[in-house]
N, C-alpha and C positions, 0 to 999 in steps of 0.2 A: 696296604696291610689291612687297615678294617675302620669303619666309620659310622658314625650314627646314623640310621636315618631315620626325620620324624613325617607324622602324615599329616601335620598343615605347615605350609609354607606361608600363611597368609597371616599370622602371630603377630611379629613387629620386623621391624628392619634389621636389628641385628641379629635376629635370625636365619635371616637370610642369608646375611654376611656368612654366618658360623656355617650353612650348607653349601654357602659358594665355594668357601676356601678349604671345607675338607672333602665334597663327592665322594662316591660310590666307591668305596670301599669294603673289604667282603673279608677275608678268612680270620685275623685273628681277630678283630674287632668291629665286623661288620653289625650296626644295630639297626634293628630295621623292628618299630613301633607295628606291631600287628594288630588289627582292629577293625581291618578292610580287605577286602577281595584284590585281586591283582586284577588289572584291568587287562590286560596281553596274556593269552592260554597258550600253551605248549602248541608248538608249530609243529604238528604233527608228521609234516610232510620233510621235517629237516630231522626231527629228532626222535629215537627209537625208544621205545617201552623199556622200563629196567627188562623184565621177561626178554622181548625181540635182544637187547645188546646184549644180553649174557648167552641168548642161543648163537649170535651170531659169533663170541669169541670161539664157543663150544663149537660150533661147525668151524670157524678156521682154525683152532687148536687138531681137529681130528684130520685136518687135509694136510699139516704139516708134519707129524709125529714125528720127525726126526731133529726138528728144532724147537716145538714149543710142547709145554706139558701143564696140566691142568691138575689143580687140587683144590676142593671146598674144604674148609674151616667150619667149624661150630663152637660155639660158647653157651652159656645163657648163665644170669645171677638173679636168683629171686621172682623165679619163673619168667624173666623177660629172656629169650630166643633172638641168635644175631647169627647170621651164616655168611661166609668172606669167601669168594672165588678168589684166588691168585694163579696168575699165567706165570710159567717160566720160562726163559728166553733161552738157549745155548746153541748156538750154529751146529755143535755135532752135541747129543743130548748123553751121548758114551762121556763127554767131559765136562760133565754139568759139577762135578765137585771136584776140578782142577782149582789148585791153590793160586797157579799162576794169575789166573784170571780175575779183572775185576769186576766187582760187585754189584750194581747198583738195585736198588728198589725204587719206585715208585708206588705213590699212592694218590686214585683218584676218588671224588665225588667225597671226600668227607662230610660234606654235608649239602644234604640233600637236593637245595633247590638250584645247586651249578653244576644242571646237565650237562651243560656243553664241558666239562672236564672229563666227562668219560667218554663222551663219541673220540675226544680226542686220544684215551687211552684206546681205541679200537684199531684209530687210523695208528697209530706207533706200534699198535700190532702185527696191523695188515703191510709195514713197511719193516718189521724186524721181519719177517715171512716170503716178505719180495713180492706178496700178491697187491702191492701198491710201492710205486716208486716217488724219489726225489728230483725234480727239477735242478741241473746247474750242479749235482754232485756225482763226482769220478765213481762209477760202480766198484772199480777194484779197490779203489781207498776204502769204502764203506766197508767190500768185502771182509777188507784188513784189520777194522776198527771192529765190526763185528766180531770176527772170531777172538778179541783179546776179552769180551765180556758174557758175563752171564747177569742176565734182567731179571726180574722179579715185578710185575705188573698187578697192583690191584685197581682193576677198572672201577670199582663201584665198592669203598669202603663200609658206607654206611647206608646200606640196601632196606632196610626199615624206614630210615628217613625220606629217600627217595619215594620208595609207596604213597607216603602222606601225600606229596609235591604231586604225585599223578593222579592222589585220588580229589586234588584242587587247593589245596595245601600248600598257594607256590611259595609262599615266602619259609617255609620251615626250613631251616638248619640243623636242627639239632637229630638226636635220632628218636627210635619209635615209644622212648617213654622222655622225651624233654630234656635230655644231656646234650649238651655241646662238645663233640667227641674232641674237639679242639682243643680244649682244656681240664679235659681229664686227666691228665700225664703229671708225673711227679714232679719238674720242675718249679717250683715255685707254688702249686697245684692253692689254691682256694683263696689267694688274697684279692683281694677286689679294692678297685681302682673309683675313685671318686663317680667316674662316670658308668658304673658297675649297671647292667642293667641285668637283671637275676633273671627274666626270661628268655633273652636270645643267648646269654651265655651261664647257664646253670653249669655247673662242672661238676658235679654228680654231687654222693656223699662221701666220697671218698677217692685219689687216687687209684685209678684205674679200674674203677664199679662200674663200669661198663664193659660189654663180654667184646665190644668190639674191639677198645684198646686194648684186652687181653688178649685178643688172637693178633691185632697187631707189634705188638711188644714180643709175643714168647717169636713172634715169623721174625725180629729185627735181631732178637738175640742168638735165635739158630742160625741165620742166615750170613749174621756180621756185615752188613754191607758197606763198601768203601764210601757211596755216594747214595744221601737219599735226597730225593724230592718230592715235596709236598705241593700239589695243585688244586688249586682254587681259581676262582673268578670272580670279580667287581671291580676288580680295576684291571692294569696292566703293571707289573713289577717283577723285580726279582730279588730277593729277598734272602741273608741270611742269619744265624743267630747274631743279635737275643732277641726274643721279643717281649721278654718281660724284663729287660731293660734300656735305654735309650743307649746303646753302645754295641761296638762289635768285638768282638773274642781280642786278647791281644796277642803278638805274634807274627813271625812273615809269612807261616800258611794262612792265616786269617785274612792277613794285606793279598796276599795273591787271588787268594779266591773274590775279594773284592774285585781287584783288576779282571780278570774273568768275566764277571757281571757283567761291568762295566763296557768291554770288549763287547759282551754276547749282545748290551742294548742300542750298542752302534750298529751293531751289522745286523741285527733281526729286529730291535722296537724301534728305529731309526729315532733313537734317543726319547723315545714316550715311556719307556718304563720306569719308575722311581728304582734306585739301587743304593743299596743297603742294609742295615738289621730292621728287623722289624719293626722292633718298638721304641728305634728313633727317627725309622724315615717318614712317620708320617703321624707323630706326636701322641700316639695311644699305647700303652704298656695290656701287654697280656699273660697271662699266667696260666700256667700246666698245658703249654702248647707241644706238640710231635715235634717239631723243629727243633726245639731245644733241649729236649729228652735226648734225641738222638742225638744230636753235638757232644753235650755233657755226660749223660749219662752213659749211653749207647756208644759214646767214643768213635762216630763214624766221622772219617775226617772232613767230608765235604756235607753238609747240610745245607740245604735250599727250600724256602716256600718262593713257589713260580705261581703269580696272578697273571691269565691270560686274556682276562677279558674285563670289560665295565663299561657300560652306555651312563655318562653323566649327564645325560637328559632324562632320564627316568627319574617319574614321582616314587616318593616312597612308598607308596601302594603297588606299583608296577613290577615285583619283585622277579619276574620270568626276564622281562628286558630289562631291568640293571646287572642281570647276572649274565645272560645268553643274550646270543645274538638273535636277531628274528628274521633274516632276512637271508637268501641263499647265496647272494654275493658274500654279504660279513662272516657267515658262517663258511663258506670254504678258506678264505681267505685266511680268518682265526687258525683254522686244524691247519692248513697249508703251513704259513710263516710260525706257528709253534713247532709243526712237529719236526721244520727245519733246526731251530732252536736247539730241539732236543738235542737233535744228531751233534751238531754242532756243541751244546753241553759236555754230550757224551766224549768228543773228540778232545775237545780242549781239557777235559777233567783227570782223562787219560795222561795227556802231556804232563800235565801238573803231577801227576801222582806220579807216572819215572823220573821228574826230576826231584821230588821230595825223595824216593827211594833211590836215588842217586844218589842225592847229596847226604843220607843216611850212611849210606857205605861206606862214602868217604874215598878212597885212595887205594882202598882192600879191595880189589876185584876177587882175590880169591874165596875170600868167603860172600856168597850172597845174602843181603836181607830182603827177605819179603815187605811188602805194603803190609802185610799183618803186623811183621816184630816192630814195624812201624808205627801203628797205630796201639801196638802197647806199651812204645818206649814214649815220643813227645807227647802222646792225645794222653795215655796215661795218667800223665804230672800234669798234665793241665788240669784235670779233674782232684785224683787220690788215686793213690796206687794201690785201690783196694778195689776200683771199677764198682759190681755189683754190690757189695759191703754198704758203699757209701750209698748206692740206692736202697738197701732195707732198712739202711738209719737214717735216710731223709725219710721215708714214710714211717718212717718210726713214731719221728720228732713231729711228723705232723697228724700224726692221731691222739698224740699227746696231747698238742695242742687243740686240736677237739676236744678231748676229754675234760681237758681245763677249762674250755669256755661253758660245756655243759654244765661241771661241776659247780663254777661259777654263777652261771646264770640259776640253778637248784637250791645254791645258798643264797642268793638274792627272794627267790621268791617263797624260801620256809621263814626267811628273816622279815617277810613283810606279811607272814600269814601269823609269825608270830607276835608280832607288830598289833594285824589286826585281833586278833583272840585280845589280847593285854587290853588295846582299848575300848574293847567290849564289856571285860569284866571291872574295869576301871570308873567308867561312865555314867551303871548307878549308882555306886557310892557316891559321886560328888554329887549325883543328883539328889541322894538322901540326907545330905548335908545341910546343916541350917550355919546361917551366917549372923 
């Protein structure tokens, strides 16, 4: 899920300890102490320019036109500029807004310096296309699993970020003016945890003051997605809400998607990935995360952050190789056994969801319910049966609570100015005083 990292290991002994027992960890609370160059530069020869990956989606979106479809986004707040390519997936693009079918999104590269999340959004491109295949999987199954979905791919969420990391910048996360687009999101959005570190995790000033989570938020709320996944790297896990709590959702769709996990790190991490919510598999609580927006707010029923990568040999300077692989074995190897994963995700998430729409119907074949009436009637009450309501009164209550601390902190310091004047004018009297 996410971990400190400092840049002397040579302090005392229980420091050591403390970076034995947590390693390289990266998305929701990866801290990594900037103060020094990375020692390991971009392998040029394994990994492409933001520029080169985006022309190369753009050349295989235009060789496919009948299954995948390209659209840029733009935002900006306060003269800062953010632009989002998203790929759409549909086997026949005539039923790209069939109800039947389910939904999923993906979003990679959120923050900046874990390249290798996006070559891998490339290769899951070039295999939804067929201009790259899977090892050890039935083509007509695939074919099958395919046409029940429609994808939604952001290769490179936070494309400002990314710049910084290529202009030498390896270790940046955040994007192109200092936000950690991670914790920008309304859940829980600005509390800060003892181990708070305000540079690798600044959350802006506000719930969603970043133009990127605004082009990501308004794409998850037109889109509705059944299944999102959030990918990162520094470690290897699979991850899903809370993460700004030690606990996972409660419920038997919560339990099932657990076993899912579970399932997917036997047969793809051969049991190496950590599995479960975020922010009790690996002891750090985060706030105003994507993952749990989407659970909670966004009501999608399956939420995932997927870590696919993390060298726990790397110093905390070394920020290209604790995130990315550097070597052309690790690196096929990673996009190989992930983007199996994926497919595998995608298959098993499908089962899950006919049999949650199964067991929604009940006994009534004659009337069918969609995975939507679905995710309005349990996901609903899990949250408020007001869905978006309840998200303009969490940001409500939490600008409020801004204003109170402002307000607060304003009366402190008129109360100490007036303080000072008093014992200004106080001072030579007693001094003119005779005793």
């Amino acid at each position: 899920m996410g971990s400190r990292r400092v840049l002397s290991l040579s302090s005392t002994p229980s420091l050591l300890v403390i970076l034995f027992c947590f390693g390289p960890f990266s998305h929701i609370n990866a801290k990594v102490n900037l103060t020094g160059p990375s020692s390991t530069p971009i392998n040029r020869d394994l990994y492409h320019t933001s520029h080169a990956l985006m022309e190369q989606i753009k050349a295989l979106v235009h060789r496919h036109p009948d299954k995948l479809y390209m659209e840029t986004f733009r935002s900006k707040n306060k003269g800062y500029h953010a632009e989002m390519t998203v790929v759409t997936y549909c086997r026949n693009r005539k039923q790209i807004d069939d109800k039947s079918k389910y939904r999923i999104l993906l979003s990679f590269g959120q923050h900046g310096r874990e390249l290798i999340t996006s070559e891998l959004a490339l290769r899951i491109l070039s295999i939804l296309s067929k201009e790259q295949s899977l090892p050890n999987v039935d083509p007509l199954s695939l074919h099958n699993l395919f046409e029940r979905l429609v994808i939604k791919v952001v290769p490179m969420e936070n494309m400002n970020g990314r710049e910084l990391v290529e202009a030498g910048d390896l270790c940046e996360r955040r994007n192109g003016r200092g936000v950690d687009l991670n914790r920008n999101w309304s859940v829980d959005w600005g509390k800060k945890e003892k181990d708070y570190d305000p540079y690798e995790e600044n959350p802006g000033t506000a719930p969603f003051s970043e133009p990127e989570t605004q082009i990501m938020r308004k794409l998850c709320l037109s889109f509705e997605p059944h299944i999102w996944i959030n990918v990162h790297s520094g470690m290897e896990a699979l991850f899903m809400p809370y993460d700004h709590k030690n606990t996972t959702p409660d419920g038997l769709p919560s339990y099932r998607m657990k076993l899912m996990l579970q399932r997917l790190n036997h047969l793809h991490c051969k049991g190496r990935c950590l599995v479960g919510s975020g922010g009790g598999s690996v002891g750090y609580l985060a706030h105003g995360t994507a993952t749990d927006y989407m659970f909670d707010v966004a009501r999608v029923p399956m939420a995932f952050t997927f870590e696919i990568y993390g060298d726990g040999t790397a110093s905390a300077k070394d920020c290209f190789k604790m995130f990315n692989p550097i070597d052309q074995t690790t690196f096929n190897r990673v996009l190989n056994d992930w983007s199996a994963a994926f497919i595998a995700m995608f298959n098993m998430s499908t089962h899950q969801l006919d049999e949650l729409r199964s067991n929604t119907t009940g006994s009534n074949l004659d009337k069918f319910v969609s995975i939507d009436d679905y995710r309005n009637g349990y996901l609903m009450d899990r949250r408020s049966s007001y869905g978006k309501k309840m998200e303009v009164l969490d940001l409500g209550m939490q600008e409020i609570r801004t204003y109170f601390r402002l307000f607060f902190l304003s009366s402190v310091l008129l109360l100490l100015m007036f303080c000072c004047r008093i014992s200004k004018r106080i001072r030579p009297i007693i001094s003119g005083m005779t005793f």
